[in-house]
N, C-alpha and C positions, 0 to 999 in steps of 0.2 A: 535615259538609262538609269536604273538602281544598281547605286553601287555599295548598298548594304551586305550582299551577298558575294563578293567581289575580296579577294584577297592576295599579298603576295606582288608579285610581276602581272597579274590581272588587273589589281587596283590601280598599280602607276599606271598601265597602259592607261587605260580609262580615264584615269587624273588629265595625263597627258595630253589623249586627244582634247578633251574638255577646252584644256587651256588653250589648244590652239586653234579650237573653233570660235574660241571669245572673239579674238578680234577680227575675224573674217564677220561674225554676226555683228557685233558694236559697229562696225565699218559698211555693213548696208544698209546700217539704223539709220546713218550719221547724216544732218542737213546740207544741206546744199553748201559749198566749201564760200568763206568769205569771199567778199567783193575785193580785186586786187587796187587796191588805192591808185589813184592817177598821178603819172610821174612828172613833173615840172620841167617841160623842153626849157633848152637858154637856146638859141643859134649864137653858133661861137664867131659869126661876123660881122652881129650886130649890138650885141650885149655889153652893157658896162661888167666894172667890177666887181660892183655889189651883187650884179645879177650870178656872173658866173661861181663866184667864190658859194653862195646861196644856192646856187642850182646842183654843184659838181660838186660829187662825192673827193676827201683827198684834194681840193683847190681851195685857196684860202687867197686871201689878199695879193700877196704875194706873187703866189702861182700865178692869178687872175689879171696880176700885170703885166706877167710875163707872154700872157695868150697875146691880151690887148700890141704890145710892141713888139709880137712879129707879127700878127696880123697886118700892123700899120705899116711893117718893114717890107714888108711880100707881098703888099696890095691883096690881103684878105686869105682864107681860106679856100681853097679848089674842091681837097675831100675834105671828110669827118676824120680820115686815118693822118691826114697832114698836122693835126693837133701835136700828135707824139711825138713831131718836131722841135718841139718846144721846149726850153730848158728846163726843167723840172718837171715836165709831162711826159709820160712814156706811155706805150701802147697797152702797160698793166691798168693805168688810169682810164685811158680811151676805151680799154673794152667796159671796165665797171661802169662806166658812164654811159656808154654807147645808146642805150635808150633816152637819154634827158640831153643828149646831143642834137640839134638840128643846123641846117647850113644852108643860105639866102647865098644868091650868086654875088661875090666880090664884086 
């Protein structure tokens, strides 16, 4: 469309559409969307410290002892959602995690 001859509320229309067709066209240019990097499982029943504080977002040293000692207290983990039992783990933690979670039978 020329919009040399175009003036007033005609031009901005024009302007306007313009601008909103950019990113519908950029966006069926655009290549194939990055590869989703691979998330690092820990299982929270068989993992040391170093692993889980390193694997889990939000878990640090700390945290990661506290897993380990109700794990050992409770004879292991049953679910992935019995985590949030844990003293400084709550189910805000568990769900951020939830993908780099995994759980071997007790």
């Amino acid at each position: 469309m020329h919009t040399a001859h175009l003036a007033g509320p005609a031009l901005a229309r024009a302007l306007l559409v313009g601008m909103l067709a950019l990113p519908l066209a950029l966006s069926a240019q655009a290549a194939e969307p990055a590869p989703v990097a691979a998330v690092e499982k820990v299982d929270i029943n068989t993992a040391d410290e170093a692993a889980l504080a390193a694997a889990l977002k939000g878990v640090g040293l700390r945290k990661a002892a506290a897993i380990i000692e109700y794990r050992d207290q409770h004879g292991g983990f049953r679910t992935i959602d019995e985590l949030a039992n844990v003293r400084g783990i709550g189910l805000n933690t568990v769900d951020q995690n939830i993908e780099r979670l995994t759980l071997s039978q007790p």
